[in-house]
TIVO-2410 file (N, C-alpha, C; in nm, 3 decimals):
# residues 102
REC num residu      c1      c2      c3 atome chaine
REC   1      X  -0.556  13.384   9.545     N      A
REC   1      X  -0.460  13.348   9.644    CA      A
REC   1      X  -0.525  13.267   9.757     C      A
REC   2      X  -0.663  13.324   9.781     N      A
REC   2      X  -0.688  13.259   9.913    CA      A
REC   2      X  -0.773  13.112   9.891     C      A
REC   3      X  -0.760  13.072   9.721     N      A
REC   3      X  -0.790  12.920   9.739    CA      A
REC   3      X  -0.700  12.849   9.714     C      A
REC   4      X  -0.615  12.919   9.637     N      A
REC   4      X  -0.479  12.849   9.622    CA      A
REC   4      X  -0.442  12.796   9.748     C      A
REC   5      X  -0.381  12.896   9.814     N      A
REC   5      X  -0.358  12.886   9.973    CA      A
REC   5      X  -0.360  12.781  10.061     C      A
REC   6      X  -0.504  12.810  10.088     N      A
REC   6      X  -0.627  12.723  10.139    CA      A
REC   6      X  -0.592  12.569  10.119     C      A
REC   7      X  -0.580  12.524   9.956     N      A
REC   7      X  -0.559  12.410   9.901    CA      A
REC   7      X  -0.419  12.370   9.925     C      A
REC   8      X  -0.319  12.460   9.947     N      A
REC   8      X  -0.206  12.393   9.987    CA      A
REC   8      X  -0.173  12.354  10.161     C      A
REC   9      X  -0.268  12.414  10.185     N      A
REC   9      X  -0.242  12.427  10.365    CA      A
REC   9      X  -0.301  12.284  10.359     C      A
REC  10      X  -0.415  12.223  10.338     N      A
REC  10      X  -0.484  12.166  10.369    CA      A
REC  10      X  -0.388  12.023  10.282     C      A
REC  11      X  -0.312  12.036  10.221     N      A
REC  11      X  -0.268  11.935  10.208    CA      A
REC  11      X  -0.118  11.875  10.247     C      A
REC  12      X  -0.089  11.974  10.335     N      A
REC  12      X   0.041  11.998  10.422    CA      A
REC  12      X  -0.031  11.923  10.529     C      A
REC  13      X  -0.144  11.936  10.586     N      A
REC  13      X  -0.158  11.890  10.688    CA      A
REC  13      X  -0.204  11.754  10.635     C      A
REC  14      X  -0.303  11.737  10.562     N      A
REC  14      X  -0.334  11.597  10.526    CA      A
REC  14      X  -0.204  11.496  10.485     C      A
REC  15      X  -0.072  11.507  10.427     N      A
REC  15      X   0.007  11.457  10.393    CA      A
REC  15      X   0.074  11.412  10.528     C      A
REC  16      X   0.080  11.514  10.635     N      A
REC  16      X   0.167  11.492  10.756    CA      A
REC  16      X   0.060  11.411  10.876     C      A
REC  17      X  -0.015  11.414  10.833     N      A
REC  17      X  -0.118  11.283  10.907    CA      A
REC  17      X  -0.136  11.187  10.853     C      A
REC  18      X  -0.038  11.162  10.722     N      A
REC  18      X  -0.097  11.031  10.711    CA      A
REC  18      X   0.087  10.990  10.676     C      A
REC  19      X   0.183  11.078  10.705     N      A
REC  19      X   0.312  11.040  10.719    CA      A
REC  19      X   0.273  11.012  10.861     C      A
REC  20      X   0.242  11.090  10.944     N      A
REC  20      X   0.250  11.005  11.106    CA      A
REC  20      X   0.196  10.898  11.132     C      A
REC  21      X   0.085  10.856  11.071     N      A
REC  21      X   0.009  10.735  11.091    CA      A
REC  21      X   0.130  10.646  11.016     C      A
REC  22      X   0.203  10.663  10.934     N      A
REC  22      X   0.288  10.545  10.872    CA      A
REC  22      X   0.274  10.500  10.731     C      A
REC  23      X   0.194  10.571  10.685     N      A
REC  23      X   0.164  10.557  10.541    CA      A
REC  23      X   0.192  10.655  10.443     C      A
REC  24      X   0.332  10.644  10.392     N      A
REC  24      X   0.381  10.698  10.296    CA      A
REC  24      X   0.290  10.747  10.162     C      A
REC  25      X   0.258  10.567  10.118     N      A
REC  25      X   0.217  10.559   9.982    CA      A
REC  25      X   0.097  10.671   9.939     C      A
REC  26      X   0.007  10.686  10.076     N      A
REC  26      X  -0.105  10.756  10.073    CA      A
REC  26      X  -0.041  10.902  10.110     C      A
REC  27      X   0.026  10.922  10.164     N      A
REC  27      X   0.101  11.090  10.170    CA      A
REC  27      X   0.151  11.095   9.985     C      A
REC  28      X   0.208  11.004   9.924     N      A
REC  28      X   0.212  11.024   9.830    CA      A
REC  28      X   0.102  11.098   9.699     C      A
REC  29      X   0.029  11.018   9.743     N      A
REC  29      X  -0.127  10.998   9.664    CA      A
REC  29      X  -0.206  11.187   9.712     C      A
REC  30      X  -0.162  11.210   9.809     N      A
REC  30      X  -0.240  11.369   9.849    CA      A
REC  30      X  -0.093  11.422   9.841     C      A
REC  31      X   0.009  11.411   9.776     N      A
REC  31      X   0.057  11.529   9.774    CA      A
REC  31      X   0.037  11.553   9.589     C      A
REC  32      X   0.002  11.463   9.566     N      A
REC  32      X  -0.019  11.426   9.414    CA      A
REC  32      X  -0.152  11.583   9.386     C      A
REC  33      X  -0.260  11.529   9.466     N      A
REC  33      X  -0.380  11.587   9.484    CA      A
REC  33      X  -0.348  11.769   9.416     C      A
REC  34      X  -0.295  11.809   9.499     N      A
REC  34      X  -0.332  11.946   9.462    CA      A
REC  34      X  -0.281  12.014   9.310     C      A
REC  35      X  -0.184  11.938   9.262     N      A
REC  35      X  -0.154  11.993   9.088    CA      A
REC  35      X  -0.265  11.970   9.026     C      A
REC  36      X  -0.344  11.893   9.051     N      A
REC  36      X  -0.453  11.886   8.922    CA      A
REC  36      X  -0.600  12.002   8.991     C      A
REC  37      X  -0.626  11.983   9.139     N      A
REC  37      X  -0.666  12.112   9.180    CA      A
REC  37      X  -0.636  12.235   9.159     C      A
REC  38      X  -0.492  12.318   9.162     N      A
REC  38      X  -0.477  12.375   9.103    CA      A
REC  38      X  -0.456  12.426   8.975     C      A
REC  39      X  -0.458  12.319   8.890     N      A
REC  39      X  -0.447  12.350   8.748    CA      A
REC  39      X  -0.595  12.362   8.719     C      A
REC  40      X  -0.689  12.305   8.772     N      A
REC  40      X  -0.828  12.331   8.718    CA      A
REC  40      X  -0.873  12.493   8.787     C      A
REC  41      X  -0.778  12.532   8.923     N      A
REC  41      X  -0.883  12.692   8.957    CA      A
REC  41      X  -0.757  12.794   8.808     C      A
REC  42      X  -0.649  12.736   8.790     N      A
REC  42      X  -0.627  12.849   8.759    CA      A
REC  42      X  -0.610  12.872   8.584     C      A
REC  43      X  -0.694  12.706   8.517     N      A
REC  43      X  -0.743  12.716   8.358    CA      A
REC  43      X  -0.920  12.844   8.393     C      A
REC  44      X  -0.985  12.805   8.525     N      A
REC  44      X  -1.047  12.881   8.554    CA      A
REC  44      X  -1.035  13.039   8.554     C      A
REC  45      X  -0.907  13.063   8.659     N      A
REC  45      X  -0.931  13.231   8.636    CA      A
REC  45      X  -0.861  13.243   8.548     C      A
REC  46      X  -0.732  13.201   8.424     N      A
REC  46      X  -0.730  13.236   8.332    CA      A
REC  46      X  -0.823  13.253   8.188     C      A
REC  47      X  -0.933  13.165   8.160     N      A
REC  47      X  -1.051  13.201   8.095    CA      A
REC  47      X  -1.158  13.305   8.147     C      A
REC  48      X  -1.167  13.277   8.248     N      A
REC  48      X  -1.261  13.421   8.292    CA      A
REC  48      X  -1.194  13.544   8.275     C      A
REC  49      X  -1.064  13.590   8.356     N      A
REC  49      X  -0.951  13.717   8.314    CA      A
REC  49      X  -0.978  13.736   8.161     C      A
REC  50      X  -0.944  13.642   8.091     N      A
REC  50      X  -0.863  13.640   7.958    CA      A
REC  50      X  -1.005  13.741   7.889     C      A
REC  51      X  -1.120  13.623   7.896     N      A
REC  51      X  -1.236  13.708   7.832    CA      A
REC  51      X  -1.256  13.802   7.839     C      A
REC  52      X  -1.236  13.869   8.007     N      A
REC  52      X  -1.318  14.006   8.003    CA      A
REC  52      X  -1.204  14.109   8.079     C      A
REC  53      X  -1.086  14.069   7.956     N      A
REC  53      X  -0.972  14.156   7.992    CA      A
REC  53      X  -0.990  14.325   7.979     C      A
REC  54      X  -1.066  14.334   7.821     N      A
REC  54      X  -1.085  14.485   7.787    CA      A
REC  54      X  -1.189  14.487   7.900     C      A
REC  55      X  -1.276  14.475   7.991     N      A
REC  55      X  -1.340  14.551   8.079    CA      A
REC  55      X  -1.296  14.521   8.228     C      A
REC  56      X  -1.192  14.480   8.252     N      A
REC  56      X  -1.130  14.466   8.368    CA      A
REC  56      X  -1.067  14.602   8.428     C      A
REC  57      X  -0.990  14.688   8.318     N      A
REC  57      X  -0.960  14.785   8.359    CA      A
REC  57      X  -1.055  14.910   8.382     C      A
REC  58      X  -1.165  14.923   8.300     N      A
REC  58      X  -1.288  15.012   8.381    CA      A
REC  58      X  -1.365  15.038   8.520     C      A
REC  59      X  -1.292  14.856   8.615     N      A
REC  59      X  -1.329  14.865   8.746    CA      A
REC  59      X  -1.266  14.982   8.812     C      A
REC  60      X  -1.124  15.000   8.762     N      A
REC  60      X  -1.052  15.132   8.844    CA      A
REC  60      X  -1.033  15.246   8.784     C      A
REC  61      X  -1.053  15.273   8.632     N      A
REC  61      X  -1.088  15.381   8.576    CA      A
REC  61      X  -1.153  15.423   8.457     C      A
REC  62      X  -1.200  15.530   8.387     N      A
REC  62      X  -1.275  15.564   8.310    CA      A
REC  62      X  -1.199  15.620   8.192     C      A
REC  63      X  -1.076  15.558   8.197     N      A
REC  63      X  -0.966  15.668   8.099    CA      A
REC  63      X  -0.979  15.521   7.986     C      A
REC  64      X  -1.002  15.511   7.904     N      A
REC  64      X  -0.943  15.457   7.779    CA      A
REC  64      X  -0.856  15.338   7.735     C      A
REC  65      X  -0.729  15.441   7.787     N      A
REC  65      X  -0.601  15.423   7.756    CA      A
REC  65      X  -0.539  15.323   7.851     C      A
REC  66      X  -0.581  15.376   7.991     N      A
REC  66      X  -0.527  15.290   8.105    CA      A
REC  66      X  -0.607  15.180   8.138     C      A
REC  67      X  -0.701  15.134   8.104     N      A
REC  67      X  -0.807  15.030   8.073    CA      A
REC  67      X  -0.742  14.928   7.959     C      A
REC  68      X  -0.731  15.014   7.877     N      A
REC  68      X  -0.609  14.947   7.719    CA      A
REC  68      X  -0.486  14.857   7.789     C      A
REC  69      X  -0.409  14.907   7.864     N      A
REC  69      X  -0.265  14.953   7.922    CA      A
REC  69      X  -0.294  14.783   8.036     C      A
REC  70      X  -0.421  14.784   8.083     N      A
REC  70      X  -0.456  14.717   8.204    CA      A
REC  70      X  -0.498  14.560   8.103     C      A
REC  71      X  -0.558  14.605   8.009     N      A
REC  71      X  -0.556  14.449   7.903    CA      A
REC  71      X  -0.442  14.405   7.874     C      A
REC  72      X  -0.332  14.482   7.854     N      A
REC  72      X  -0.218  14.452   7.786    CA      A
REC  72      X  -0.141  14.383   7.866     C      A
REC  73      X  -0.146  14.435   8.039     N      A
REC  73      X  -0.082  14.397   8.112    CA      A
REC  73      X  -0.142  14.228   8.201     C      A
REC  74      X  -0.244  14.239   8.151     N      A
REC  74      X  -0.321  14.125   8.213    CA      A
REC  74      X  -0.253  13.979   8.190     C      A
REC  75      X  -0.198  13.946   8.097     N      A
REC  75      X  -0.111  13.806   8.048    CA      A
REC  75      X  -0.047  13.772   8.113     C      A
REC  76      X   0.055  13.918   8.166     N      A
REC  76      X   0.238  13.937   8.251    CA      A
REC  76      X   0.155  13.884   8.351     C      A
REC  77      X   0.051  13.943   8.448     N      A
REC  77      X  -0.013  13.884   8.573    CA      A
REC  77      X  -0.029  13.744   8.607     C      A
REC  78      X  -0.124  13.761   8.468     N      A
REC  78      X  -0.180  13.586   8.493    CA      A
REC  78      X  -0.071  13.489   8.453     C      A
REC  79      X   0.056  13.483   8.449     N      A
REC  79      X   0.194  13.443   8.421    CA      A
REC  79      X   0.259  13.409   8.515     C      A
REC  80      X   0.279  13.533   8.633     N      A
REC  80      X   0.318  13.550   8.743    CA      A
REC  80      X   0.266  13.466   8.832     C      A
REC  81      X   0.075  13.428   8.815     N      A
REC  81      X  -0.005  13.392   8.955    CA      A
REC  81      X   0.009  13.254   8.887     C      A
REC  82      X   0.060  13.210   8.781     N      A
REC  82      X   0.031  13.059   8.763    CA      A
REC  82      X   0.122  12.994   8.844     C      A
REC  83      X   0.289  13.089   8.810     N      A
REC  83      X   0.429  13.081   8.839    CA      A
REC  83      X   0.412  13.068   9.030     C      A
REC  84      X   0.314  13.175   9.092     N      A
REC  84      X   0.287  13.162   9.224    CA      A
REC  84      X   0.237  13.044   9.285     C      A
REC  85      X   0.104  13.007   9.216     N      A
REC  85      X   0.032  12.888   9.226    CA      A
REC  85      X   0.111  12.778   9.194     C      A
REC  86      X   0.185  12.731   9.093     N      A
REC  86      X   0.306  12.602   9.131    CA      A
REC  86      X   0.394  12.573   9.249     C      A
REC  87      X   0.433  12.744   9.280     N      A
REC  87      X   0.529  12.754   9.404    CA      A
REC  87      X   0.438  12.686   9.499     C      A
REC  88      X   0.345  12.746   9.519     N      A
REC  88      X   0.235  12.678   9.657    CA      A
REC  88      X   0.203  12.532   9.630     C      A
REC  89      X   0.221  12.491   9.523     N      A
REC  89      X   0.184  12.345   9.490    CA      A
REC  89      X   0.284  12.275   9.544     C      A
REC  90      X   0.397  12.283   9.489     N      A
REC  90      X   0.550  12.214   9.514    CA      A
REC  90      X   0.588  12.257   9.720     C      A
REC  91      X   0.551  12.379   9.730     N      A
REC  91      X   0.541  12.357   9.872    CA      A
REC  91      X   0.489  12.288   9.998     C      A
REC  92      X   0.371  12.254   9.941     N      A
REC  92      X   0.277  12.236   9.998    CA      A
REC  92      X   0.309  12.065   9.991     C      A
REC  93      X   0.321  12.045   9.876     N      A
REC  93      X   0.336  11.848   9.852    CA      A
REC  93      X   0.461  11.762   9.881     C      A
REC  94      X   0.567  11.815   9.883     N      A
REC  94      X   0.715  11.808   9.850    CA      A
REC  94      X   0.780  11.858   9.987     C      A
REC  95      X   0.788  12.021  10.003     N      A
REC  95      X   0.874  12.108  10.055    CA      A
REC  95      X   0.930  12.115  10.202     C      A
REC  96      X   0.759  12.076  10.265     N      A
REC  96      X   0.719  12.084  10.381    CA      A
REC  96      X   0.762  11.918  10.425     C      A
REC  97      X   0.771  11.881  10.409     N      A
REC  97      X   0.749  11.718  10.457    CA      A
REC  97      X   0.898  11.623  10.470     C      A
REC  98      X   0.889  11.546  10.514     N      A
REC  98      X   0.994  11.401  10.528    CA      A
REC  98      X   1.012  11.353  10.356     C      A
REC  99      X   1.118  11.291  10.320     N      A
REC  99      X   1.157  11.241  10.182    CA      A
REC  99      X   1.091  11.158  10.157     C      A
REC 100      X   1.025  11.107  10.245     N      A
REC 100      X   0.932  10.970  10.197    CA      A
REC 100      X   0.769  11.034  10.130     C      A
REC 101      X   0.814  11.139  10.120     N      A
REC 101      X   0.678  11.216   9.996    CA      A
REC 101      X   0.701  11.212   9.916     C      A
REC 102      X   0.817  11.256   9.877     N      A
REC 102      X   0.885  11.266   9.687    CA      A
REC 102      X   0.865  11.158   9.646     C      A
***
């Protein structure tokens, strides 16, 4: 969350400084910026998660089953945070700003 974040803040503001200076084309060009940033952190934490799903759940317990239960559930998550991470993308480039971004 907190690079996702990070990466959308920072391009809310970079987009709206360079809409005030008068230059669209280049607000265009950084609101562009962060989909391919975020698609590279989060092919990232989905290969790292994905691999070391069966030992992800041993950080919080020693049971087996709920370790099992915590692999199984790991996909639905990383589903959810991709689904999160677009939201912050499209906010951040689009949402926030004057029409002359789209």
């Amino acid at each position: 969350w907190a690079f996702i974040g990070s990466v959308s803040m920072a391009t809310s503001i970079r987009c709206g400084n360079h809409l005030g200076a008068g230059q669209p084309a280049h607000a265009k060009m950084a609101a562009k910026a962060p989909y391919y940033l975020h698609a590279v952190i989060m092919a990232t934490i989905w290969t790292v998660l994905m691999s070391l799903r069966h030992r992800v759940g041993y950080l919080y317990t020693a049971e087996p089953a709920v370790a099992e239960l915590a692999a199984q559930a790991l996909p639905m998550y990383l589903s959810y945070q991709t689904c999160s991470c677009l939201n912050f993308t499209v906010s951040a480039g689009t949402g926030c700003h004057d029409a002359a971004v789209v």
